[in-house]
N, C-alpha and C positions, 0 to 999 in steps of 0.2 A: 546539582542545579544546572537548568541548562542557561547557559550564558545567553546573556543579549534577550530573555523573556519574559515575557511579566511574571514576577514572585509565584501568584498564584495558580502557577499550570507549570510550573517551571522543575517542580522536586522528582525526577525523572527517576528510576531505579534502573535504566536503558544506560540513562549518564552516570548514573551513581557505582556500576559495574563495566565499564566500557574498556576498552582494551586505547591504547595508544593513538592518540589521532596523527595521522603523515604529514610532514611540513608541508603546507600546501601555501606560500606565501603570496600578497597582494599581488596583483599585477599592477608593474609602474613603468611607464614609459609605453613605446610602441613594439608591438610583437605583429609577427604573420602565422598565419597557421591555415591550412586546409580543410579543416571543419572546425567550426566554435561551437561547443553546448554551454548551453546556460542552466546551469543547475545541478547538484552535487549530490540528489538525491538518488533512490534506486534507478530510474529511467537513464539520468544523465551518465550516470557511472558504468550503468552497463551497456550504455550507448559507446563513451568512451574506450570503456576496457576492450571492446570488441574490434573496433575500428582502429584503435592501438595494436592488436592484437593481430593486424592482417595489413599493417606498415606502413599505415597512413595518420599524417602527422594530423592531432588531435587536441586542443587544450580545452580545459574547464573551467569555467568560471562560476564559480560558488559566492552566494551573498554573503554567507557564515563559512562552516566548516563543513565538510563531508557527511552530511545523513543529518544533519541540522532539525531540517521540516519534517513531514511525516514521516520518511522511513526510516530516522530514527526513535521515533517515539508510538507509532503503532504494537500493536497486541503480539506479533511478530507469529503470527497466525499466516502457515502459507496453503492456502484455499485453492485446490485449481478450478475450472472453469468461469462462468461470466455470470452474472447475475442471472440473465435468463436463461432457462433450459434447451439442449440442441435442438428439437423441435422447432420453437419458434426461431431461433438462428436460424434455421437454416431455410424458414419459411419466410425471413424477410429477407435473409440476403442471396437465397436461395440454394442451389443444393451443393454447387461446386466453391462456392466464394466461403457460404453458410459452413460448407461441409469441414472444410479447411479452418473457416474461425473456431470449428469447435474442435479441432483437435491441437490446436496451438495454445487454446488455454484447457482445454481439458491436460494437456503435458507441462502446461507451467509449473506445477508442483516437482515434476522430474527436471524440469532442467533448473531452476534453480540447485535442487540437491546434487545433481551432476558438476554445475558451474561450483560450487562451495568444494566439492569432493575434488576436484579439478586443479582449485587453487590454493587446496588446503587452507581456507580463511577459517580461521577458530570465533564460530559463533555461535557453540551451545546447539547447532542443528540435529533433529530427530525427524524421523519419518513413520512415523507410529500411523498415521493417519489422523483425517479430521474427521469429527463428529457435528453433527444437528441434530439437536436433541428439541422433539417439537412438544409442543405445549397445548395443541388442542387438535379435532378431531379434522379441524378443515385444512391445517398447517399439514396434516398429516395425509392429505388425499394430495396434497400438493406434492411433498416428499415422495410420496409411492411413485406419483407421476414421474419425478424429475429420474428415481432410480431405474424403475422401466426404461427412458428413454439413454441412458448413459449406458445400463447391459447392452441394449441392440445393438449398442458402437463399440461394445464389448470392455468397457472399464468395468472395475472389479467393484464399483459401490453396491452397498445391501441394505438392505432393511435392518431394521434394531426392532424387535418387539421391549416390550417398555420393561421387562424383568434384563435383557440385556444393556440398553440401556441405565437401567440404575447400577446394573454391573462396571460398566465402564465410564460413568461419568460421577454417581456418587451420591445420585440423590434421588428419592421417590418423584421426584417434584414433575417429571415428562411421562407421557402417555407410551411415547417411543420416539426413532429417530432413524438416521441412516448416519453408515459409517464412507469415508472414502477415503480409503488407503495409497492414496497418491499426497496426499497432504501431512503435514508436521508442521513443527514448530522449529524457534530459532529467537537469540538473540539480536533485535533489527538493527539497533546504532551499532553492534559490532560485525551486523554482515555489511550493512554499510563503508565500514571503514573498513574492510577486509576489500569489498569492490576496489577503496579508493587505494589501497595498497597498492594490488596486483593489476588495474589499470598505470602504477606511476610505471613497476615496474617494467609491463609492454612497452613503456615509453611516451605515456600521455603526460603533458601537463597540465597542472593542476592550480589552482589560483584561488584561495580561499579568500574573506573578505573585499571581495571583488562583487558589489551589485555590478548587473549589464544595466544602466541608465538608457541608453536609446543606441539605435540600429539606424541606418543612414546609407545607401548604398552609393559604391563611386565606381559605375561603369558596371565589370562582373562582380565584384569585390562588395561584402559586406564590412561596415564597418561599424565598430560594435565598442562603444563610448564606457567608462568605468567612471572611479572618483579619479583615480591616479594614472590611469592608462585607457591606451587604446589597441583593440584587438582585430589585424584584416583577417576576413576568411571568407573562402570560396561560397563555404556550405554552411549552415547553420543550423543547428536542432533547437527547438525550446524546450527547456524539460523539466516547469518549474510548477505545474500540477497546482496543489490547491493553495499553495505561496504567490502566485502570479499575481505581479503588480503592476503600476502603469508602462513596464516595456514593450509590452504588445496589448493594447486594450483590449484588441479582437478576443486574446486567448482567452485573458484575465474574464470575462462576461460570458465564454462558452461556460463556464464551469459554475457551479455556488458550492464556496469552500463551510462548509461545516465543521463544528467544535466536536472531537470525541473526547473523553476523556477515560482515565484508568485511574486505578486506587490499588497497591500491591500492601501487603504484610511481612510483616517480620518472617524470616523461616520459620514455618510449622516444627511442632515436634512432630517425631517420626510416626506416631500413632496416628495423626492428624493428615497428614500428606501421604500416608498410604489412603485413605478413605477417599478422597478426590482424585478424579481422574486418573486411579492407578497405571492404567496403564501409557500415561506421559503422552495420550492424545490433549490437541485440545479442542476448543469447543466454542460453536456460536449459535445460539438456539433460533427459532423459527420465527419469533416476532419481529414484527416491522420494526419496532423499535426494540433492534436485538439487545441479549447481554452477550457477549464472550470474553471468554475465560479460560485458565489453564495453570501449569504450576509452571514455575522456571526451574533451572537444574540446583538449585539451592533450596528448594521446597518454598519458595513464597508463593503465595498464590494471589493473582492478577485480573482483575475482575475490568471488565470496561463497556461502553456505551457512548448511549448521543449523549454531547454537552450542552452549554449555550453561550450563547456572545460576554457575557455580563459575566463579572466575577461573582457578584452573588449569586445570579443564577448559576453559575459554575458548582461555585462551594455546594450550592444544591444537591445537585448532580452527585458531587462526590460524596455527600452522603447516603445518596438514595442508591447507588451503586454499594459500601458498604451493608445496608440494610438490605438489598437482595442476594445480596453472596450471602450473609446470615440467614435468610429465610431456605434457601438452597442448599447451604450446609451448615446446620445448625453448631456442628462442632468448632465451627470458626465464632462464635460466641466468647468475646473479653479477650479476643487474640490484637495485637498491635496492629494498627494502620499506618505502614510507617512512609508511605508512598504515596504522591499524588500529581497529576498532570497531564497534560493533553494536548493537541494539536489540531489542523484543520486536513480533514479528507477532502478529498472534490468528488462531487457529486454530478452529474449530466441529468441531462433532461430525459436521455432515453434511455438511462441504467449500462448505456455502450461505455467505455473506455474510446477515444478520438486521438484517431489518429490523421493530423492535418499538415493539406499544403497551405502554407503563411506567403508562404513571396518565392520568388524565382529561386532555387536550392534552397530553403526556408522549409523545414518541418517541424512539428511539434507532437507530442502524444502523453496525454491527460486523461483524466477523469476517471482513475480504477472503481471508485463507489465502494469504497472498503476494503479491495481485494489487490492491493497494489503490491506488496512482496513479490507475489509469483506474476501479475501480469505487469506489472512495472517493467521489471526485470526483462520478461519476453519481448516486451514492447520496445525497451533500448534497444535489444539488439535488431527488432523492426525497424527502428531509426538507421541504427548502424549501417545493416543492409541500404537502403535508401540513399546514404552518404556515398557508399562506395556506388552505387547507380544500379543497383539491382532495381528496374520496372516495376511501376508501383501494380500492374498487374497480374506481376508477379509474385507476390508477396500474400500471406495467408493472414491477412487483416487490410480492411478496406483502408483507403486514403479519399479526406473528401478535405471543401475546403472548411476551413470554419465558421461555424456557425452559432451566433451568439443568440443566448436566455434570453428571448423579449421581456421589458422591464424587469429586466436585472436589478437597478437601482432598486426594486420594491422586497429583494430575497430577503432579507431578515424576519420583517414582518409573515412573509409566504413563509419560510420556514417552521418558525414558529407556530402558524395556525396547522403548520402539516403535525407537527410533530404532537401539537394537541391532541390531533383526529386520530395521528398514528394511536399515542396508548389509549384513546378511548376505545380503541377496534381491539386492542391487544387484550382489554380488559384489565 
């Protein structure tokens, strides 16, 4: 169960297999520190570990524990690239700025598994590649495109005609698909706590149960308020993604935090868990309102999607997730659901990940849109650089300021009628 959640999102198999969390205790009284991060997730942690890591004094302040929000409870699915294909990158931000963003998250998938291999953190990582296995004929002129445009820049994705596809994912159920062998899989709450490890031991601290209540500056100095304590620091990162509450309104209103949820089983018998996804890719298909999927190193297999706000509507959710892992692979038919739970992604309005200046040494970087493992991750150490004062010109991801969802206040209900339109289009 994950601590401090509501019951019905809370029965995690992330938590329920998780490796040791690092004492990370409250902060009480007053401390100084040279850069402050707010947030314990992937962004903060590899924000930390970095800037730890190159001798600058660094503390954390987490509301819960280390890998809490999303990136402990995401599909643990590492994706590289952006939502959009380089193409349009590099025709909106043009060709050298463009050129660079795409090669920073087209290698997110490699530096993650370099950073894991690096610090030897035991999280079940594999690099088998990811799969999109697409579902109709227009999903599929899409895929061709986005593969075309990723050879020219010379990464290794291919085509899947739909007999390889059923080959490696396991079901009749796709036309075809593409593969991208930069990508795997990984246990997310134990790469998490693996980050917060080998960030203590660079030397960063670490302050779990610690919300940041409000920021306050005196002179150059921010100063950054708790329940029990108070934090000075020169520099500060936010890096509290689709958790963002009222400490900086600005961020919290850039973003609309969405419910996904997942549903895992009992370990497959061995007959069973060779049929799916034999070869330990995993997988997130073509529809707007995707499924993805995959097994973990103990043969459960792990199915997930959009959620919604409401526990009924949740419990929904997790059943209509069961009954398409069943229609998909019918072998998983009277097998255990012994798993269930979810968290909130953040979402932008223009499918980018933001990376923002907030206030004078004040950064923040949000919004992955599903794909936060590997650009989380990259993006900390974006921040990190930034702290130690590398030019935001410099840097192969833009900095702009923040900029918030007009009528925000209204995203429930906008969600919602999106996610109608969504499966009516999906069919």
């Amino acid at each position: 169960m994950i601590d401090n959640e509501k019951p019905y999102i809370s029965q995690s198999l992330w938590t329920a297999t998780a490796n040791p969390t690092p004492n990370c205790p409250p902060l009480a009284g007053a401390e100084e520190t040279e850069v402050a991060v707010i947030g314990g997730g992937f962004t903060g942690l590899s924000a930390a570990l970095h800037l730890a890591e190159a001798g600058i004094a660094v503390t954390l302040l987490e509301a819960e524990t280390p890998g809490w929000g999303a990136s402990g409870r995401n599909g643990g699915q590492v994706n590289p690239g952006l939502k959009e294909d380089p193409d349009e990158i590099e025709s909106k931000f043009g060709p050298d700025l463009g050129g660079r963003m795409v090669r920073l998250s087209g290698g997110a998938g490699d530096f993650v598994f370099d950073l894991i291999k690096r610090l030897d953190i035991d999280c079940a990582a594999r690099q088998p590649g990811w799969i999109q296995p697409v579902h109709n004929a227009a999903a599929l002129a899409t895929v061709r495109k986005r593969v075309e445009q990723w050879q020219r820049r010379g990464a290794p994705l291919r085509l899947l005609s739909g007999t390889e596809t059923e080959e490696l994912v396991g079901t009749a159920a796709y036309i075809g698909g593409m593969i991208d062998p930069r990508g795997g899989n990984l246990h997310p709450l134990n790469y998490a706590l693996g980050l917060a490890w080998a960030a203590q031991r660079a030397g960063a601290r670490l302050h779990g149960h610690s919300p940041a209540l409000r920021m306050e500056q005196d002179g150059a100095i921010q100063v950054i308020h708790t329940l029990n304590g108070r934090l000075r620091a020169r520099k500060v990162l936010i890096c509290t993604n689709g958790y963002s509450g009222p400490f900086n309104a600005g961020i919290a209103r850039s973003v609309v935090p969405i419910r996904s949820v997942q549903v895992a089983t009992a370990p497959l018998s061995d007959n069973v868990r060779k049929s799916i996804l034999p070869g330990g890719h995993s997988a997130s298909d073509s529809r707007r309102l995707l499924l993805y999927f995959r097994l973990d190193p103990e043969g459960r297999f792990v199915m997930g999607g959009r959620g919604d706000y409401s526990e009924k509507g949740t419990e929904k959710q997790f059943g209509l997730l069961r009954e398409a892992s069943q229609r998909l692979f019918p072998q998983l038919s009277g097998v255990d659901w012994t798993f269930k739970w979810g968290g909130f992604v953040a979402m932008t309005a223009d499918h980018y990940p933001h990376v923002v200046r907030v206030g004078d040494h004040v950064w923040g970087a949000l919004g992955y849109n599903g794909r936060g493992v590997a650009m989380a991750t990259v993006l900390g150490k974006v921040l990190a650089d930034l702290a130690e004062g590398v030019p935001e010109n410099a840097l192969d991801f833009p900095v702009a300021e923040v900029k918030e969802i007009p009528f925000h206040f209204l995203r429930k209900p906008v969600v919602a009628a999106t996610v109608a339109w969504s499966r009516w289009r999906d069919g």
